[in-house]
C-alpha positions as CSV (number, residue, x, y, z in Angstrom):
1,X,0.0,0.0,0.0
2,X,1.1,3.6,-0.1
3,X,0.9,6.2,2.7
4,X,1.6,9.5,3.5
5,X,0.9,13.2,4.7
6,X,-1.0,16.1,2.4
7,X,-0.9,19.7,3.4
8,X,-3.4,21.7,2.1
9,X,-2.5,25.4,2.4
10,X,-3.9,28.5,0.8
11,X,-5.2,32.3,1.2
12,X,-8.3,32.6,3.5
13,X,-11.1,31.9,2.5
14,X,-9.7,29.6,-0.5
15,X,-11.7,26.7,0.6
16,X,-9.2,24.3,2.6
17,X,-11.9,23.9,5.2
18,X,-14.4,22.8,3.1
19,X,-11.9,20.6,0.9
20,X,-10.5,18.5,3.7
21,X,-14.5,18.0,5.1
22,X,-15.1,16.7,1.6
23,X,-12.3,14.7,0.8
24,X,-12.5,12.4,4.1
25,X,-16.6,12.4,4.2
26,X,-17.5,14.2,7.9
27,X,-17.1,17.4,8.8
28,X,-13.7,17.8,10.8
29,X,-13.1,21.3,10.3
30,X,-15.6,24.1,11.2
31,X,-16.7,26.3,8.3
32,X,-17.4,29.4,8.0
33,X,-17.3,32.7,5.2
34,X,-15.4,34.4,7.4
35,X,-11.3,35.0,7.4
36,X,-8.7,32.8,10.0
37,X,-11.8,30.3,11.1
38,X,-9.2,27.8,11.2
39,X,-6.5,28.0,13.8
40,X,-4.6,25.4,13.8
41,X,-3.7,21.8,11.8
42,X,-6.8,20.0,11.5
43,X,-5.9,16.3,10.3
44,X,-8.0,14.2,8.3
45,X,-7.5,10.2,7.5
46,X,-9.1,9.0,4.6
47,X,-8.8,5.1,3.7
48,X,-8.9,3.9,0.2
49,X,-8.8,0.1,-0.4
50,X,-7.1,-1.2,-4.0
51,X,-9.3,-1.1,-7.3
52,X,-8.4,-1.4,-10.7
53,X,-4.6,-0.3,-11.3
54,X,-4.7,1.6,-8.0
55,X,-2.9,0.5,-5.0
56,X,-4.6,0.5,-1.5
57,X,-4.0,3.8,0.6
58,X,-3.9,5.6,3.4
59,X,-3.7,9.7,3.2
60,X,-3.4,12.1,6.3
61,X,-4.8,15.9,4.8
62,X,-3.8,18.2,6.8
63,X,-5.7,21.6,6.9
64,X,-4.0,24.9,7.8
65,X,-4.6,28.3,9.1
66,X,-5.0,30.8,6.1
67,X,-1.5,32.3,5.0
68,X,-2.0,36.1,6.6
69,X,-0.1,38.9,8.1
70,X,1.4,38.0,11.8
71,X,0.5,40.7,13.5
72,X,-0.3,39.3,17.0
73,X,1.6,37.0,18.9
74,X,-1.8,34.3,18.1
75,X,-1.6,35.0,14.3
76,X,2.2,34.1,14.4
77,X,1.4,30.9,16.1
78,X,-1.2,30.4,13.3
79,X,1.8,31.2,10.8
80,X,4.0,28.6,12.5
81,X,1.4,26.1,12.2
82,X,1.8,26.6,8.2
83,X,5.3,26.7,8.3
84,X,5.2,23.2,10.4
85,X,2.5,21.4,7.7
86,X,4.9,22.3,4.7
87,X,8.1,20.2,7.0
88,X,8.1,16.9,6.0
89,X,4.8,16.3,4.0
90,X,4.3,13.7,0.7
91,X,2.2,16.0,-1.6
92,X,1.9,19.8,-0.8
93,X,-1.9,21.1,-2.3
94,X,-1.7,25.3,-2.7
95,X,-5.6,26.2,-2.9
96,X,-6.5,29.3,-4.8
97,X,-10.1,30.5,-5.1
98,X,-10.2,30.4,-9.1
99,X,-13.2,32.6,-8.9
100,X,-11.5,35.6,-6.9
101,X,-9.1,38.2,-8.2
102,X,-5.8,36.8,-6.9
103,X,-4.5,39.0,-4.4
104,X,-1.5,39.1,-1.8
105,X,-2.3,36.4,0.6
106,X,-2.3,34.6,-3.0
107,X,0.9,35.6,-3.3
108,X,2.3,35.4,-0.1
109,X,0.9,31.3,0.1
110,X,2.9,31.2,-3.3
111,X,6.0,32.7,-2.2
112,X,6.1,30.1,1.0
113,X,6.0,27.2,-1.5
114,X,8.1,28.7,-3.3
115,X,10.9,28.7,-0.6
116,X,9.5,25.4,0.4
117,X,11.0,24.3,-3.2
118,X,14.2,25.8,-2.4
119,X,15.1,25.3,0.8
120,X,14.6,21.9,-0.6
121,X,16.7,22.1,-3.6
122,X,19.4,23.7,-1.6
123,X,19.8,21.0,0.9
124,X,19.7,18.4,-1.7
125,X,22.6,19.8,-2.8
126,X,24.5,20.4,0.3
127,X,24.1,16.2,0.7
128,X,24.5,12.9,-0.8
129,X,20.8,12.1,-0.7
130,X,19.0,11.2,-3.1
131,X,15.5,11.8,-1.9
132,X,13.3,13.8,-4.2
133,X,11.5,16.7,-3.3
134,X,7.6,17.0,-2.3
135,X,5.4,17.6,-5.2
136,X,3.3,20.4,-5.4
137,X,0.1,20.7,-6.7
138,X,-1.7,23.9,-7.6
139,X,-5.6,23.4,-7.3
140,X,-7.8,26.1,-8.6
141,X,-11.5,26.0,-6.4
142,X,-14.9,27.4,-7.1
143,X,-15.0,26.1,-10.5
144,X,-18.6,26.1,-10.0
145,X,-18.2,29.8,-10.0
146,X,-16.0,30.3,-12.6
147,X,-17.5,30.9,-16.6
148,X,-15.7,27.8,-18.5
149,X,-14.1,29.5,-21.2
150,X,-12.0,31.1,-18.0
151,X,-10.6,28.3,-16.8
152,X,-7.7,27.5,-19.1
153,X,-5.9,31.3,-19.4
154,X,-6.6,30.7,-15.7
155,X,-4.9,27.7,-15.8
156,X,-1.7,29.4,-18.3
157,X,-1.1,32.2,-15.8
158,X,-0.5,30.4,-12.8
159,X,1.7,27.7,-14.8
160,X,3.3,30.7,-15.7
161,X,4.0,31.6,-12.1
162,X,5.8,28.5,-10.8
163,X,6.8,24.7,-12.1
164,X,3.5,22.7,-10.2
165,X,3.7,19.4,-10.5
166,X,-0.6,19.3,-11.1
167,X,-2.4,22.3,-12.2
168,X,-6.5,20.9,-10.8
169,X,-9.6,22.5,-11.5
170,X,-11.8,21.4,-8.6
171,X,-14.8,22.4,-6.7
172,X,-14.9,21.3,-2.8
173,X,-18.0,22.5,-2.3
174,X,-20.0,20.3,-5.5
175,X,-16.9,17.4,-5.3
176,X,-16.3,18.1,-9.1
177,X,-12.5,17.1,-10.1
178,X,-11.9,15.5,-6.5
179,X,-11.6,12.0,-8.2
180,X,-8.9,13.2,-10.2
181,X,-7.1,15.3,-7.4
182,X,-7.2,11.8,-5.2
183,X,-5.9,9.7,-8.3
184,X,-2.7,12.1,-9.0
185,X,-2.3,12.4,-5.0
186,X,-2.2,8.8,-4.5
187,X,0.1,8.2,-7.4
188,X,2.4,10.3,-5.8
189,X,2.7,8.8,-2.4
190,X,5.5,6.6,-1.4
191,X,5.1,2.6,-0.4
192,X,4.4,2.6,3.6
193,X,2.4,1.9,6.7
194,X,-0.7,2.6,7.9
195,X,-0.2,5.3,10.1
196,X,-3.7,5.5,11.7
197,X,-5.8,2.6,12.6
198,X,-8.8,2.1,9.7
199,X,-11.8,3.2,11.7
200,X,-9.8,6.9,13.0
201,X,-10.9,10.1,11.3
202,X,-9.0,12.3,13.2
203,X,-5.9,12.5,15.9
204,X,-7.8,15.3,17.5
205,X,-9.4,14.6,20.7
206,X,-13.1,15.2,20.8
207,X,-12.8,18.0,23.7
208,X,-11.0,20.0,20.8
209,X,-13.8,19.3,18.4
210,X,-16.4,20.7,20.6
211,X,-14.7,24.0,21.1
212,X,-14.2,24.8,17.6
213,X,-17.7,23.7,17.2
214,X,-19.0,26.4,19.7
215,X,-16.5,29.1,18.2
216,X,-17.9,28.3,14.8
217,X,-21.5,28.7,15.6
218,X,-20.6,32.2,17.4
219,X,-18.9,33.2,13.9
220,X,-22.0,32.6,12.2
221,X,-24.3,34.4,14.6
222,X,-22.1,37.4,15.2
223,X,-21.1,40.3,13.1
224,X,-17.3,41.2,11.7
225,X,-15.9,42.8,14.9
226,X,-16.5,39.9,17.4
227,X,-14.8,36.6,15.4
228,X,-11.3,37.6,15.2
229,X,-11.7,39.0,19.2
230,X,-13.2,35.3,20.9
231,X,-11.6,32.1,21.5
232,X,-13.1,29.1,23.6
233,X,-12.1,27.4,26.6
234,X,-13.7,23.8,27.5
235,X,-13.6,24.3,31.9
236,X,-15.2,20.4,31.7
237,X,-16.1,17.3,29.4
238,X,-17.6,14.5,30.6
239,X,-18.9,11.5,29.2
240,X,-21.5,9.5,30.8
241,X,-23.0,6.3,29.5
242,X,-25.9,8.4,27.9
243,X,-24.8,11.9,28.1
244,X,-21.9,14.3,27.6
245,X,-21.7,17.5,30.1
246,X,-19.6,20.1,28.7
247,X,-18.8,23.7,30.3
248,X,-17.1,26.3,28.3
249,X,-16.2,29.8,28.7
250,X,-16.1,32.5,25.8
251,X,-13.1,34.9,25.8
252,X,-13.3,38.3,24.3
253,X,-11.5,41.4,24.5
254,X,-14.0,43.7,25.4
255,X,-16.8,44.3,27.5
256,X,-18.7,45.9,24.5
257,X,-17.7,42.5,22.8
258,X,-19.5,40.2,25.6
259,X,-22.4,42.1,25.5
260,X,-22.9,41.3,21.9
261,X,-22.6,38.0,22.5
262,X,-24.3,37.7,25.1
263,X,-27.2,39.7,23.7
264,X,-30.8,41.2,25.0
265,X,-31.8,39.2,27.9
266,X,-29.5,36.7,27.0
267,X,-31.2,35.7,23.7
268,X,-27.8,35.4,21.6
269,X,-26.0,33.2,24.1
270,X,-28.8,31.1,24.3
271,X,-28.9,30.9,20.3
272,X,-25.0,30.1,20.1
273,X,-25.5,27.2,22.8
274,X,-28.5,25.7,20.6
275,X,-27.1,25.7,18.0
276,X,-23.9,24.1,19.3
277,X,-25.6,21.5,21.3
278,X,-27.7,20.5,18.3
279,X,-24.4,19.7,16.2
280,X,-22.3,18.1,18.8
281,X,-25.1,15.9,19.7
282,X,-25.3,14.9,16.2
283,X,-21.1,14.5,15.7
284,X,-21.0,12.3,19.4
285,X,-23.8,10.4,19.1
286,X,-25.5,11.1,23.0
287,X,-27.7,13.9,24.5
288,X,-25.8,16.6,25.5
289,X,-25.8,19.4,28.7
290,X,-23.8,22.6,27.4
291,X,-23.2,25.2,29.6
292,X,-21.7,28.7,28.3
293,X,-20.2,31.2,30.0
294,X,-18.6,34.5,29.3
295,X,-15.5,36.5,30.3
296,X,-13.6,39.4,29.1
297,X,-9.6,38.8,28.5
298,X,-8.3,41.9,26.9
299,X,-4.8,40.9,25.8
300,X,-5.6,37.1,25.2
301,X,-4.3,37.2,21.5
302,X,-0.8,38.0,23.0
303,X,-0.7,36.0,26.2
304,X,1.7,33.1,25.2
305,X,0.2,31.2,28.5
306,X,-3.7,31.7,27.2
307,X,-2.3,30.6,23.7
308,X,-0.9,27.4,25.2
309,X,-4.2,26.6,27.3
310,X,-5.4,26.7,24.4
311,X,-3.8,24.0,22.4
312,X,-4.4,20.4,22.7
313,X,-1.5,19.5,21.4
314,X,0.9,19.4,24.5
């Protein structure tokens, strides 16, 4: 069989979200239309057994934060998180929305590659190796957006731009072209193990998965100022036989902030904590109790202790 790890990095926005979700078949990475939803590596494990000229396989996507400015100590963690999916990976997938305007973060997710390619070259060079370099492959989303006769000088300007190894047209949203993006990524893995057992979706542990549900739902019921100000602490998770109990607390920066999410008479609160409940009950299976709570942090985004609280990988 072949193996092996896929990073999927992009501009916000480009889709990455929404293409790891499809590509494994359950919805691993919150989604939303707004910029820097995702925070952190998200892995996904998809399973393929052998068919007809293809060999069985195992492939661990790995989403990223979008490629942005690091102007807080946060977004700079988010920026290392990219920097730590292109080390080591199989295939390397740059997502561009095809039905944008390219613009800087574009650019600035192409530059990275770029000096992915030759930091790579470089110390191939400076040894006796001879292990080859990670292909890239450039995949243009939102065909589904995008007038036909578009797509190839589409396709000619951003061969024009760097060497990619695959130039694919996809949609993650409608799944077209995801056959062929799974054919040429499995063709490029290398022979080796199965990394995850066949049943695992995920390495990330469920607590994590119910916070980023929570934070999603209060980017979809909150207007532009609150998203980028709020992150979400679990206090407790605990499973029962028939029931999960799960406290949370709701970090902002402002006091104006928490009364916006707290809303008239509690109202929005109580809508956020619905609407979380009614996923996370669907994703674990049980009944759920979800109590929400809210607090004002103003310099969370810099605090390197809150930032470490934060992550579950410790």
């Amino acid at each position: 069989m072949v193996s092996g790890f896929v990073s999927i990095i992009g501009a916000p926005n480009a889709g990455k979200s929404t293409l790891l979700n499809a590509l494994v078949g359950e919805k691993l990475a919150i989604v939303t239309s707004k910029p820097q939803t995702t925070r952190t590596r998200i892995q996904g494990i998809l399973n393929l057994k052998a068919a007809r000229k293809r060999s069985a396989a195992q492939i661990i996507f790995i989403d990223t934060p979008g490629v942005h400015r690091p102007d807080s100590r946060l977004n700079r963690k988010m920026l290392q998180e990219i920097h730590e999916a292109l080390e080591g990976r199989d295939v390397i997938l740059l997502i561009v929305d095809a039905s944008e305007k390219s613009g800087p973060a574009n650019q600035q997710a192409l530059e990275l590659v770029k000096q992915y390619v030759a930091d790579g070259e470089q110390a191939k060079s400076d040894s006796t190796s001879s292990s080859s370099l990670s292909p890239v492959f450039l995949l243009l989303n939102k065909i589904d957006k995008v007038p036909r006769q578009n797509l190839l000088p589409l396709i000619e300007r951003w061969s024009r731009l760097h060497q990619f190894q695959e130039i694919i047209p996809i949609s993650a949203r409608t799944g077209e072209g995801l056959d062929v993006l799974l054919e040429k990524t499995v063709r490029a893995l290398p022979e080796g193990p199965r990394y995850f057992p066949g049943d695992q979706l995920t390495d990330q542990p469920e607590r994590f998965l119910a916070a980023e549900i929570i934070r999603e739902k209060i980017l979809e019921k909150t207007g532009k100022e609150v998203p980028y100000a709020i992150a979400v602490m679990l206090d407790a998770y605990e499973e029962l036989e028939k029931l999960v109990r799960i406290a949370a607390t709701i970090y902002c920066e402002r006091e104006g902030q928490k009364g916006i999410l707290i809303g008239k008479r509690g109202e929005r609160l109580k809508e956020i904590g619905t609407a979380a409940r009614l996923e996370l009950e669907r994703l674990l299976g049980k009944k759920l109790f979800l109590e929400l709570h809210v607090k004002v942090n103003p310099d969370w985004r810099q605090s390197e202790s809150f930032l470490q609280d934060l992550t579950w990988r410790k």
